[in-house]
MARTOR-39774 format. One record per residue (C-alpha): residue number from 1; x, y, z. Coordinates in nm, 3 decimals. Each point is the difference from the previous one (the first is absolute). Layout:
<rs>
<r nr="NUM" X="X" Y="Y" Z="Z"/>
...
</rs>
This chain:
<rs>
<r nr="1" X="-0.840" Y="6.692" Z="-4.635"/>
<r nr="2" X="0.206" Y="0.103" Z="0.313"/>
<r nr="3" X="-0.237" Y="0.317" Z="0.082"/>
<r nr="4" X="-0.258" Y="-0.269" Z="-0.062"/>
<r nr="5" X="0.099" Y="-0.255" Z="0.239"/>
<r nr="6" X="0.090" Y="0.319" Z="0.226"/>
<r nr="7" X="-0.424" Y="0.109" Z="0.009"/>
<r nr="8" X="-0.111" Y="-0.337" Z="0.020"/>
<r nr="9" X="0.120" Y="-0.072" Z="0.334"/>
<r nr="10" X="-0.053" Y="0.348" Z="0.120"/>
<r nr="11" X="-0.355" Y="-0.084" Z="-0.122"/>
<r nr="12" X="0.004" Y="-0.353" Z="0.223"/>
<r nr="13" X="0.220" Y="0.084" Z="0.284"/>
<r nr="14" X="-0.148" Y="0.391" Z="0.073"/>
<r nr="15" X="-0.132" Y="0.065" Z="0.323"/>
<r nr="16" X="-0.217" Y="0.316" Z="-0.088"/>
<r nr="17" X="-0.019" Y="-0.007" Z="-0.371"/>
<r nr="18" X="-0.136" Y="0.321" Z="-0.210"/>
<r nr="19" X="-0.269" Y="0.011" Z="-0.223"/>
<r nr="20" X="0.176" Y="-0.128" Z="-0.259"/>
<r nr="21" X="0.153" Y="-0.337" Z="0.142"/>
<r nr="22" X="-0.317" Y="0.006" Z="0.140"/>
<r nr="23" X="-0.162" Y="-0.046" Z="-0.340"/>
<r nr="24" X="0.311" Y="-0.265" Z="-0.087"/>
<r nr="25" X="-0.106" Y="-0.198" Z="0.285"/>
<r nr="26" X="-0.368" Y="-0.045" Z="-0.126"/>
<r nr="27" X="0.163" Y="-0.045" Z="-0.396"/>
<r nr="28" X="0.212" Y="-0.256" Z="0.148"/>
<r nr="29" X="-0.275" Y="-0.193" Z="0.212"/>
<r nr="30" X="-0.169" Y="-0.096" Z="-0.309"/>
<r nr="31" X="0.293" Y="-0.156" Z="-0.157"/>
<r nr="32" X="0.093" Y="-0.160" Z="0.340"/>
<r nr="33" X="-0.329" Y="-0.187" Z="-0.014"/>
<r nr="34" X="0.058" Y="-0.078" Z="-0.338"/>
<r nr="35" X="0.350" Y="-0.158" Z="0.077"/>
<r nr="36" X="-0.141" Y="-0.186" Z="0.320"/>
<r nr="37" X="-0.265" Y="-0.203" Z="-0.240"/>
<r nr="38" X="0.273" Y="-0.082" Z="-0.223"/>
<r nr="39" X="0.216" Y="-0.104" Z="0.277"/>
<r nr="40" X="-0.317" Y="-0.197" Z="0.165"/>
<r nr="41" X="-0.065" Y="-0.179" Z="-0.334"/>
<r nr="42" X="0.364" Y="-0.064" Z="-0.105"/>
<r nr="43" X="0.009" Y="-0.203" Z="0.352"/>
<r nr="44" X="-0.283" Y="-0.112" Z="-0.011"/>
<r nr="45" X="0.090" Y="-0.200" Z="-0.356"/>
<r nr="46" X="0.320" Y="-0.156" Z="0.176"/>
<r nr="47" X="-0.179" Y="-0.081" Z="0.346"/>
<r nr="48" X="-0.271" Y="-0.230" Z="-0.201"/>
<r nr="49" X="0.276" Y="-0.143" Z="-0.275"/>
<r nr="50" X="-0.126" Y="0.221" Z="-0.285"/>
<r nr="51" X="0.359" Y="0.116" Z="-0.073"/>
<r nr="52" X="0.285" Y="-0.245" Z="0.032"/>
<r nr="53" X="0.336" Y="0.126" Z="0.179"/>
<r nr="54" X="0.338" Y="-0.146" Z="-0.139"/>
<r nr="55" X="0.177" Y="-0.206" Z="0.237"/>
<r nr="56" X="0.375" Y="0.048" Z="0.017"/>
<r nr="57" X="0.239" Y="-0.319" Z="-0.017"/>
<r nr="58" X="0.171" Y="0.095" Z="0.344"/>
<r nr="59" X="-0.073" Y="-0.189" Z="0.351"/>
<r nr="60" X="-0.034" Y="0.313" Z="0.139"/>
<r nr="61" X="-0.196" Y="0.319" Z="-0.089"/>
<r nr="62" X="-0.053" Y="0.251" Z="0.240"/>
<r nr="63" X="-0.154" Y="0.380" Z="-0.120"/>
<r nr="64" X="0.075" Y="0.289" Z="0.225"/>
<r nr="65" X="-0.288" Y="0.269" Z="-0.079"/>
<r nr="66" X="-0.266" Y="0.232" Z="0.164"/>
<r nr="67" X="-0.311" Y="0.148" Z="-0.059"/>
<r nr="68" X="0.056" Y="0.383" Z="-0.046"/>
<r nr="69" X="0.217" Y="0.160" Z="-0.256"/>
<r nr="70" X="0.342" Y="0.039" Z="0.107"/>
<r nr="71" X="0.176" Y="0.101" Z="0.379"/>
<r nr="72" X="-0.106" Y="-0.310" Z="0.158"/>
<r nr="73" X="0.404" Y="-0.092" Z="0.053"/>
<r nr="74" X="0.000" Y="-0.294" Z="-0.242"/>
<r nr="75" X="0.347" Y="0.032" Z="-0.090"/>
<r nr="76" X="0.150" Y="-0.039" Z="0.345"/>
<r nr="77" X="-0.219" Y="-0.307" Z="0.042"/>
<r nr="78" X="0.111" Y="-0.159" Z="-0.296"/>
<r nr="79" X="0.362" Y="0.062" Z="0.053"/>
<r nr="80" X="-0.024" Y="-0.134" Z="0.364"/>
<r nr="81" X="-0.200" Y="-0.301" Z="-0.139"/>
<r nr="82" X="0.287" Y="-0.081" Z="-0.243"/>
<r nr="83" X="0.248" Y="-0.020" Z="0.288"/>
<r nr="84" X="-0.178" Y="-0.292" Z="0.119"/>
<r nr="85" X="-0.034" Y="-0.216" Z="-0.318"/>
<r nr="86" X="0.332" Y="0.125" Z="-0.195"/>
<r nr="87" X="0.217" Y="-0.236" Z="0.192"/>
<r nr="88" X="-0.231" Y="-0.307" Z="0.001"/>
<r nr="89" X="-0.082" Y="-0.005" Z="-0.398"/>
<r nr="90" X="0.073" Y="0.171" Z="-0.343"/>
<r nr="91" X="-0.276" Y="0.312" Z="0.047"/>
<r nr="92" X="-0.121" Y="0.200" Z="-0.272"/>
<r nr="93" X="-0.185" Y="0.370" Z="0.045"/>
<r nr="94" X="-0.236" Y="0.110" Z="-0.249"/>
<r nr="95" X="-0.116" Y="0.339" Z="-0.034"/>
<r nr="96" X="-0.162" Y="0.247" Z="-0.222"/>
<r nr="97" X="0.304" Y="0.256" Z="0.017"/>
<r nr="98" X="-0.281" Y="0.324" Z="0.028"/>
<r nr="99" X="0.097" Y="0.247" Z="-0.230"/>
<r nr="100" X="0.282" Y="-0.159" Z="-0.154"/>
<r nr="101" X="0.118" Y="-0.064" Z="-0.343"/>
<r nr="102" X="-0.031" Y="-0.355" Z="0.078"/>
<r nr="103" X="-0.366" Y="0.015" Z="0.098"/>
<r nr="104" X="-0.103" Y="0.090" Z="-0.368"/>
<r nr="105" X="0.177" Y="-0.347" Z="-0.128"/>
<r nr="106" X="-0.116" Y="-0.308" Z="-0.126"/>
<r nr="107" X="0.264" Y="-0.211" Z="0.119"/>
<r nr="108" X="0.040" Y="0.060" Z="0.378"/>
<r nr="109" X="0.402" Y="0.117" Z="0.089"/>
<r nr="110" X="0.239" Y="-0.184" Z="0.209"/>
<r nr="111" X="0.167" Y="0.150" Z="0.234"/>
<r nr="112" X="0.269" Y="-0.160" Z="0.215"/>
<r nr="113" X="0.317" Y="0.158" Z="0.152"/>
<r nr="114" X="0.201" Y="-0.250" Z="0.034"/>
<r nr="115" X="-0.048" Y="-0.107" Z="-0.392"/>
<r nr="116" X="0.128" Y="0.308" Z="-0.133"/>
<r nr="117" X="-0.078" Y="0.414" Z="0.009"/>
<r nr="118" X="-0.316" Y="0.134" Z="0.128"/>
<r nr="119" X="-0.187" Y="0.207" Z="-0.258"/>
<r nr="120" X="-0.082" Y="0.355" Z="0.193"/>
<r nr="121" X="-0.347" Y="0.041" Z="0.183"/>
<r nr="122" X="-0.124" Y="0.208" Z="-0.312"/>
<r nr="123" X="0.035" Y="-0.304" Z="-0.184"/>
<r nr="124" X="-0.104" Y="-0.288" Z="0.261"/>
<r nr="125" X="-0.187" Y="0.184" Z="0.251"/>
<r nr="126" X="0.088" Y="0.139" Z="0.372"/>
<r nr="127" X="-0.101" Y="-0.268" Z="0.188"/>
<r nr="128" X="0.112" Y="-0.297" Z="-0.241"/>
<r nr="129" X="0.353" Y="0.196" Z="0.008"/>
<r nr="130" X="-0.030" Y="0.002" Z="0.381"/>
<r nr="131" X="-0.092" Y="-0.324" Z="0.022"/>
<r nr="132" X="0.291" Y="-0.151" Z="-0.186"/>
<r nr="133" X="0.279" Y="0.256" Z="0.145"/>
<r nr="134" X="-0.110" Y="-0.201" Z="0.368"/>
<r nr="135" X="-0.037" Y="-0.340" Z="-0.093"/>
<r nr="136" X="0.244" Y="-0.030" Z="-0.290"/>
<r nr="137" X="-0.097" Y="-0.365" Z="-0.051"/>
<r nr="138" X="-0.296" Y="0.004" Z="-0.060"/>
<r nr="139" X="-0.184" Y="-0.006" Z="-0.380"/>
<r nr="140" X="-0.222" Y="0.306" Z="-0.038"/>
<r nr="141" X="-0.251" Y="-0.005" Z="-0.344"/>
<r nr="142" X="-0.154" Y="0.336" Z="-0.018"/>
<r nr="143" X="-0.288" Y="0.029" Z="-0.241"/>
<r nr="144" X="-0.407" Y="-0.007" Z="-0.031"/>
<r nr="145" X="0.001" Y="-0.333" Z="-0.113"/>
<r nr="146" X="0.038" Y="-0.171" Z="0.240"/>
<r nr="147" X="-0.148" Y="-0.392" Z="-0.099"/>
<r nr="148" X="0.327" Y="0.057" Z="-0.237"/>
<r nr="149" X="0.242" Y="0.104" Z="0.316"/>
<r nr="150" X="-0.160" Y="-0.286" Z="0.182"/>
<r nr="151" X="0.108" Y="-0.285" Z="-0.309"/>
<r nr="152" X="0.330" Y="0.177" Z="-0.005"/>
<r nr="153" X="0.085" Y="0.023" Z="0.382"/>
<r nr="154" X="-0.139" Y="-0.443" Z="-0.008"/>
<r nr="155" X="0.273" Y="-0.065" Z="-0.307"/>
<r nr="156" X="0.262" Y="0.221" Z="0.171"/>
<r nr="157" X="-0.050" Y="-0.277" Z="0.317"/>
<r nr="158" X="-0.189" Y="0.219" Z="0.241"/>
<r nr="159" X="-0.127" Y="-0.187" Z="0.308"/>
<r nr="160" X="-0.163" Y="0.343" Z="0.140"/>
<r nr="161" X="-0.212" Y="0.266" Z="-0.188"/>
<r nr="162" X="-0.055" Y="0.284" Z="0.173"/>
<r nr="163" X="-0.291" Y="0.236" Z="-0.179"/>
<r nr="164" X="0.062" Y="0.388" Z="0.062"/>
<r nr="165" X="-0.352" Y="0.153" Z="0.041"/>
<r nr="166" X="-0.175" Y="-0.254" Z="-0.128"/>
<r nr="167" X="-0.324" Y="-0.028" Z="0.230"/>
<r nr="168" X="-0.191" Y="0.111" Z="-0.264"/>
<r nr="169" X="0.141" Y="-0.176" Z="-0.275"/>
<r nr="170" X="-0.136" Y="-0.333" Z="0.001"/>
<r nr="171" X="0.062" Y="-0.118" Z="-0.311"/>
<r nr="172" X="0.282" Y="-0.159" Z="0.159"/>
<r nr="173" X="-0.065" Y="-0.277" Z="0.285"/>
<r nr="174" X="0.159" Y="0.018" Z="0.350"/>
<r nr="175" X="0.075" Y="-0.197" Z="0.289"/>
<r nr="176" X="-0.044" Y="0.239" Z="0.178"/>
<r nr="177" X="-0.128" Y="0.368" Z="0.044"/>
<r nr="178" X="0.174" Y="0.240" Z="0.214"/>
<r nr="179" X="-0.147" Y="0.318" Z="0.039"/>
<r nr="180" X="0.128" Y="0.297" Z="0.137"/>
<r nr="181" X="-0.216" Y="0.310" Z="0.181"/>
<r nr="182" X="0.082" Y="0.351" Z="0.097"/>
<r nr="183" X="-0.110" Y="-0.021" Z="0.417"/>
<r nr="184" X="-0.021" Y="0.368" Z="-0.053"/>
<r nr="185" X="-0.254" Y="0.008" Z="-0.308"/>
<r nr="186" X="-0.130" Y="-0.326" Z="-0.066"/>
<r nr="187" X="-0.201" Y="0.067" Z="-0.232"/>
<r nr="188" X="0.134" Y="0.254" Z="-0.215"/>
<r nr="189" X="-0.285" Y="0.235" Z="0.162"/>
<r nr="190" X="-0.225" Y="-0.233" Z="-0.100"/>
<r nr="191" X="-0.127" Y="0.081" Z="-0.367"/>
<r nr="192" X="0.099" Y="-0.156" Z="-0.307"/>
<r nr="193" X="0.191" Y="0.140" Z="-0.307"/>
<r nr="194" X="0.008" Y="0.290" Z="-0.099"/>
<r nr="195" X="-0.199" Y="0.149" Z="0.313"/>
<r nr="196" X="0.241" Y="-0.220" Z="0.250"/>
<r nr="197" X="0.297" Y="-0.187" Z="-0.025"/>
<r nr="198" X="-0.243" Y="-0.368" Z="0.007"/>
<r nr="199" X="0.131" Y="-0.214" Z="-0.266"/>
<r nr="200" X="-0.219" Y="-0.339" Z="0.186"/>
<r nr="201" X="-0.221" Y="-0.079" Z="0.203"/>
<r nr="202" X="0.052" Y="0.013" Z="0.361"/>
<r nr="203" X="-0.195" Y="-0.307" Z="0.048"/>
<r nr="204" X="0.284" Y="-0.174" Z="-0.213"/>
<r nr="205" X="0.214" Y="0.005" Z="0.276"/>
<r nr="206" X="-0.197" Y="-0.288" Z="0.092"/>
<r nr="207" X="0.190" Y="-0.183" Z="-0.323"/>
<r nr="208" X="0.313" Y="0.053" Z="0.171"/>
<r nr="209" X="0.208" Y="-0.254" Z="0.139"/>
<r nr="210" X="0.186" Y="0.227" Z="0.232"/>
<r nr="211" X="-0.027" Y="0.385" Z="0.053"/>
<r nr="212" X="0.314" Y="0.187" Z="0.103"/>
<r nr="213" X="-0.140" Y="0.377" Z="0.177"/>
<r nr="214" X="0.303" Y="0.217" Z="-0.055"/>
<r nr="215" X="0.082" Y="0.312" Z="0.202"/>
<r nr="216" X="-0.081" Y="-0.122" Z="0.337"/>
<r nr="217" X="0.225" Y="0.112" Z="0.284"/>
<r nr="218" X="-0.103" Y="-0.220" Z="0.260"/>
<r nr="219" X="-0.293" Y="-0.276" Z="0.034"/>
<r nr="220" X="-0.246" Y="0.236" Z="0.141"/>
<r nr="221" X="-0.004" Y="0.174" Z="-0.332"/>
<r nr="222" X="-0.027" Y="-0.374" Z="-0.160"/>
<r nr="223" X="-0.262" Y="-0.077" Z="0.173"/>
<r nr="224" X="-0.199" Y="0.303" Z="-0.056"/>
<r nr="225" X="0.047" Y="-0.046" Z="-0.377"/>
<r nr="226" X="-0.051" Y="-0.343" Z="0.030"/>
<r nr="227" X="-0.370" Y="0.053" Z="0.142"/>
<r nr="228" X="-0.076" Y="0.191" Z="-0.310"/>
<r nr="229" X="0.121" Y="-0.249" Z="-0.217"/>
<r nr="230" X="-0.184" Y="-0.281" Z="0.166"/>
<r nr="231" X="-0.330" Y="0.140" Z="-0.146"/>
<r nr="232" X="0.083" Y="-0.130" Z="-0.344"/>
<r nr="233" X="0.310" Y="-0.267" Z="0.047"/>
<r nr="234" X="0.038" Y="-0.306" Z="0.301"/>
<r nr="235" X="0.365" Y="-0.068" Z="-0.227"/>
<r nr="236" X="0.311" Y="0.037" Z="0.262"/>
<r nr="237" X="0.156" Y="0.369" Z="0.011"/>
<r nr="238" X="0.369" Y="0.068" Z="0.085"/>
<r nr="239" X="0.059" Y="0.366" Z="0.187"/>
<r nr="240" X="0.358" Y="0.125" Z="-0.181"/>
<r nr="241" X="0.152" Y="0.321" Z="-0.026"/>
<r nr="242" X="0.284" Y="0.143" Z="-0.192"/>
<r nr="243" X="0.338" Y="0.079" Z="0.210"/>
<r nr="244" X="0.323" Y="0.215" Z="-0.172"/>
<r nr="245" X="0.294" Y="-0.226" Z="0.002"/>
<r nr="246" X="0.293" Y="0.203" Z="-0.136"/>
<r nr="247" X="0.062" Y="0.287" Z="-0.163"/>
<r nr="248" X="0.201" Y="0.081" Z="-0.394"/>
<r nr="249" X="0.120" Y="0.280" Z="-0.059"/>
<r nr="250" X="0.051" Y="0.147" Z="-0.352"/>
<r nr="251" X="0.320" Y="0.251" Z="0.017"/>
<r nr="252" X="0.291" Y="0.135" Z="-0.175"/>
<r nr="253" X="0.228" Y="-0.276" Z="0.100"/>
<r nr="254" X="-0.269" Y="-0.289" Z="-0.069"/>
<r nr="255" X="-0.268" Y="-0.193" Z="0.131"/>
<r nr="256" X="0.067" Y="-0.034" Z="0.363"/>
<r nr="257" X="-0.220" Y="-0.211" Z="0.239"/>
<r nr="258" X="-0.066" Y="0.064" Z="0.365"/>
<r nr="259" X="-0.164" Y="-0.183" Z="0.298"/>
<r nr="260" X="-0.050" Y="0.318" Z="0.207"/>
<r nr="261" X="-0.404" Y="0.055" Z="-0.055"/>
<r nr="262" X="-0.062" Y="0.309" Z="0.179"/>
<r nr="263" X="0.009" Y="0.339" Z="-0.198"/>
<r nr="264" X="0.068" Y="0.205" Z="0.328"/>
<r nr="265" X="-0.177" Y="0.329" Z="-0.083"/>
<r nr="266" X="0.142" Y="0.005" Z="-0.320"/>
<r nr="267" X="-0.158" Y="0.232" Z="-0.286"/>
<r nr="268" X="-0.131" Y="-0.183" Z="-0.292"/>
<r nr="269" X="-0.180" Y="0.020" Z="-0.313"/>
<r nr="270" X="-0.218" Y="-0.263" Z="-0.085"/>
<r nr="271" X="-0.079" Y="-0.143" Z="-0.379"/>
<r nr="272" X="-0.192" Y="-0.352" Z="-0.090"/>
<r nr="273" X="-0.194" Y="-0.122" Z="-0.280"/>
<r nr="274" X="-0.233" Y="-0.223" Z="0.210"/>
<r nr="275" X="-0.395" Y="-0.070" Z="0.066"/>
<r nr="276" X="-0.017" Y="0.154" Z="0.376"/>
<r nr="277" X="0.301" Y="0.264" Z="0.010"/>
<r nr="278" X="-0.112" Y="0.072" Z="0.345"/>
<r nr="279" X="0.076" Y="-0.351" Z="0.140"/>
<r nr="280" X="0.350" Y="0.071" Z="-0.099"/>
<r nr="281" X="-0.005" Y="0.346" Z="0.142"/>
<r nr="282" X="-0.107" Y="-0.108" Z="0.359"/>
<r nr="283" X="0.279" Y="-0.294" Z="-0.051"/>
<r nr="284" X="0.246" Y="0.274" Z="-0.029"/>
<r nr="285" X="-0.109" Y="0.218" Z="0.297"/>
<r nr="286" X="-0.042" Y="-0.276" Z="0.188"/>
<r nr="287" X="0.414" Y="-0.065" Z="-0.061"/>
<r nr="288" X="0.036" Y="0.369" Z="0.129"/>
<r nr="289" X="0.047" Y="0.198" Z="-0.322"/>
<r nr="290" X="-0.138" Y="0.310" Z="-0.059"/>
<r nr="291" X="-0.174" Y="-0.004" Z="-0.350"/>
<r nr="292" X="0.033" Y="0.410" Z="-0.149"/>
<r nr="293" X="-0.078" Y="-0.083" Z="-0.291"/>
<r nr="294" X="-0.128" Y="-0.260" Z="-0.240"/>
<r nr="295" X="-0.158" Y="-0.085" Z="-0.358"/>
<r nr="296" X="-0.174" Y="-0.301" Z="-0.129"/>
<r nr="297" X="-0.042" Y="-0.215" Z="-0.303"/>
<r nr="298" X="-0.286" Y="-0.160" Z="-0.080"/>
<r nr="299" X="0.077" Y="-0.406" Z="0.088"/>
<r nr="300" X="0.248" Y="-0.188" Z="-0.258"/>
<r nr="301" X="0.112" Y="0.303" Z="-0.162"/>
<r nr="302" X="0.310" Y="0.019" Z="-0.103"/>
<r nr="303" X="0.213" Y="0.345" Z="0.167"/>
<r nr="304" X="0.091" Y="0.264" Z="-0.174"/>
<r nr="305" X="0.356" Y="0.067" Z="0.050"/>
<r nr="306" X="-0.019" Y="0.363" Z="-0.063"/>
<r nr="307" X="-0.269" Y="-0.002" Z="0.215"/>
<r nr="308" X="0.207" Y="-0.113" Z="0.272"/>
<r nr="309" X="0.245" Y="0.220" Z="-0.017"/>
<r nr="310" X="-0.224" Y="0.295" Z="0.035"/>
<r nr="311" X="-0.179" Y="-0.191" Z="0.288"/>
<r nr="312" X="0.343" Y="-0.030" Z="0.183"/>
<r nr="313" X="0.123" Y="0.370" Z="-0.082"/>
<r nr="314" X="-0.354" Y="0.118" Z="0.186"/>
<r nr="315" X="0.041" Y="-0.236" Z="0.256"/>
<r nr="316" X="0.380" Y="0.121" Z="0.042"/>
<r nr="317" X="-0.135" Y="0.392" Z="0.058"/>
<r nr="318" X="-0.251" Y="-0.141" Z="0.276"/>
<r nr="319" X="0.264" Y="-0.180" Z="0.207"/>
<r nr="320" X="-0.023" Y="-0.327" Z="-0.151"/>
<r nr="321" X="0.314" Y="-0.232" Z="0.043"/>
<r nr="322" X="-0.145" Y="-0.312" Z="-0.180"/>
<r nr="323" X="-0.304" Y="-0.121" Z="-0.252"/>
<r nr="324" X="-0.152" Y="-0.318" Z="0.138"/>
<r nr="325" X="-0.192" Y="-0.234" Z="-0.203"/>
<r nr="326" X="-0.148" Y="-0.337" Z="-0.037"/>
<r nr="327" X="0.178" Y="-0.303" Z="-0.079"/>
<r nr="328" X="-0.172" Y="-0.041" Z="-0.304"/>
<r nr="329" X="0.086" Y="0.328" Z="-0.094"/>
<r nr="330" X="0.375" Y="-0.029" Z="0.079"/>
<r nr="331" X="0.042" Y="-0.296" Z="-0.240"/>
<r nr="332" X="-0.107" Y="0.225" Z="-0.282"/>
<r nr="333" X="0.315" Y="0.252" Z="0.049"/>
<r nr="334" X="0.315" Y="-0.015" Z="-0.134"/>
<r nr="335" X="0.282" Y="-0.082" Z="0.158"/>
<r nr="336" X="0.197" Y="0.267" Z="-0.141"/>
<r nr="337" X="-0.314" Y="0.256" Z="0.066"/>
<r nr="338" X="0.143" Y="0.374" Z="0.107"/>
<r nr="339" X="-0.250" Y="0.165" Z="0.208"/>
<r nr="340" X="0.062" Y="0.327" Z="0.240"/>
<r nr="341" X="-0.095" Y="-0.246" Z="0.301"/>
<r nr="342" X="0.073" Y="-0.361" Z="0.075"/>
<r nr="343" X="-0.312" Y="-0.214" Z="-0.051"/>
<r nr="344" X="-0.058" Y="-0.308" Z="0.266"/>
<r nr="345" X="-0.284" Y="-0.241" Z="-0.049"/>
<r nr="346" X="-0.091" Y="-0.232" Z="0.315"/>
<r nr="347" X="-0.005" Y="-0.396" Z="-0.089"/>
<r nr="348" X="-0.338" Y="-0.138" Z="0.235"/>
<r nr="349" X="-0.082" Y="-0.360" Z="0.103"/>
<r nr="350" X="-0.382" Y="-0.167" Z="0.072"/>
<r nr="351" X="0.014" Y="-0.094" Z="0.363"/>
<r nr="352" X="-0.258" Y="-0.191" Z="0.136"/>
<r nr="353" X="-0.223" Y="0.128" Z="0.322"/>
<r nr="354" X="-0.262" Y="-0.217" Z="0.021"/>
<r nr="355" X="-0.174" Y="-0.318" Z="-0.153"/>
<r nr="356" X="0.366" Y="-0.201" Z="0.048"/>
<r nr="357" X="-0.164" Y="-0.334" Z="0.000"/>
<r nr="358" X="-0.236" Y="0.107" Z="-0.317"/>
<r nr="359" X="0.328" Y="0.111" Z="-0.138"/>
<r nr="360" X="0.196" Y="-0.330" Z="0.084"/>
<r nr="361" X="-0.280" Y="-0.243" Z="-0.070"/>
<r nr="362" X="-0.014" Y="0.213" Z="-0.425"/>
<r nr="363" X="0.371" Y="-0.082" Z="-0.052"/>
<r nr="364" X="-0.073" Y="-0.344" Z="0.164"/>
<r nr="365" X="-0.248" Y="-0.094" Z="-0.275"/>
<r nr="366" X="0.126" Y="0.180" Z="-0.272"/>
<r nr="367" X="0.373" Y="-0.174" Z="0.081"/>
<r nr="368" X="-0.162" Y="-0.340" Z="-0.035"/>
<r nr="369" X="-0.112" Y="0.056" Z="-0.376"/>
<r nr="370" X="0.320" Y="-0.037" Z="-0.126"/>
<r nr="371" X="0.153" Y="-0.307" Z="0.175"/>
</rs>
């Protein structure tokens, strides 16, 4: 499955493909037109009222989602988002927990860290886990059915539903839709699954009650993005990017956390098990490390521990003096983890850059639902 995933995107994301991935590609088109009338017919159904959607017994319903598969920077999003409603009303997160235990279940899993022990991220998922180690409060149901996560989050007293990736599922009826885009690839190179990363229709960015472009560094890149989106959406867009925060450090006396952000020429080897490795890679250089060496995991999966270690022993021989990773990644390594390097994983924030009034005038409405 892994060398799988591993030719698919080389397939997608190649910039002078062989013969062979040449041959993919066409293979692929044809089921990408296949998927895009399913996906055209499936929302077609809902727009007209053929299909019902569930509505969930909370004031407030907001689904964070996009249109491509994966790499948008969801996560971020949602955890930033559940900063500003945690405090105001009981919140609930539900999520699918990708290629977890808990994804396969009929009766979604709650999660909650202040109620008791954390299953690991095997067991719950990598971002679920993540999600609950930050905001320890907060009711996490992790499973595919998600019309039964919604009745459980309303009897649990739930004011606030927040839907993980759930643009697509619409089953389940929202206040709102917030969608997030990658400002560097919009459109997931604009062909559907297989052939792209397309999982909708660009033009359903029009459904959208707010759009969020992610990896903007300033609002002339907004605004550029912004004018491409424009052709299929008039919904208000937000500029954000994602900023490193603090450092933790995994070492032989502990976890240890640092506000110092800057790697200073430091040698490094890299490892992640995320959609777009290279966002993280440029996010490292960027900090001033020196990446010598690095190996990656295809998104969700769990990491090898042996694996590791011979990752870090390489690493070692070229000079290395840490392994970085994601934060998702970090949260799936034990504490009491021996490696031949310390292992730090940078904690990011969304900040936003432009569309502040959009921004304020989303939380405005979406505040006055539940009073």
């Amino acid at each position: 499955v892994k060398s799988l995933e591993v030719l698919w995107k080389s397939m997608i994301d190649a910039p002078s493909p062989g013969f062979f991935l040449r041959c993919l590609r066409g293979v692929f088109w044809l089921f990408s037109c296949l998927f895009a009338a399913w996906v055209t017919v499936r929302n077609l159904c809902y727009d007209r009222g053929w299909m019902r959607c569930f509505v969930p017994p909370v004031p407030l319903v907001i689904s964070v989602g996009n249109i491509v598969a994966g790499g948008a920077g969801k996560t971020p999003v949602l955890l930033w988002l559940m900063k500003h409603f945690q405090d105001a009303s009981s919140l609930a997160v539900l999520t699918r927990g990708y290629r977890s235990q808990a994804e396969k279940l009929e009766t979604p899993l709650v999660i909650c860290q202040e109620a008791g022990v954390l299953p690991p991220p095997a067991v719950c998922g990598d971002e679920p886990f993540l999600i609950a180690k930050k905001h320890p409060k907060v009711m996490i149901f992790v499973g595919y059915n998600r019309k039964k996560a919604c009745k459980m989050a309303g009897r649990s007293g739930a004011q606030v539903i927040l839907l993980d990736d759930a643009f697509q599922h619409r089953r389940l009826g929202r206040d709102f839709d917030l969608v997030v885009v990658d400002g560097r690839a919009p459109f997931g190179g604009g062909f559907f699954l297989p052939r792209g990363y397309l999982r909708d229709a660009p033009r359903r960015l029009a459904q959208a009650h707010i759009i969020f472009i992610n990896r903007v560094q300033n609002a002339d890149d907004f605004y550029a993005v912004k004018k491409e989106l424009l052709h299929y959406t008039q919904s208000p867009m937000v500029g954000i990017r994602q900023i490193p925060v603090q450092w933790h450090m995994l070492t032989d006396k502990g976890l240890l956390h640092s506000s110092v952000l800057h790697l200073s020429g430091k040698k490094v080897g890299l490892f992640c098990a995320i959609a777009h490795p290279r966002y993280f890679q440029e996010l490292i250089e960027e900090l001033g490390g020196v990446v010598v060496g690095e190996h990656i995991f295809p998104d969700h999966d769990p990491l090898c521990e042996d694996t590791l270690r011979a990752f870090a022993a390489k690493c070692r021989e070229n000079g290395a003096e840490w392994l970085v990773c994601t934060e998702k990644d970090g949260v799936k390594l034990r504490e009491d983890l021996l490696l031949p390097l310390p292992v730090g994983w940078v904690e990011i924030e969304v900040e936003v850059v432009a569309g502040h009034e959009e921004c304020a005038e989303f939380f405005r409405k979406a505040k006055a639902k539940i009073y």
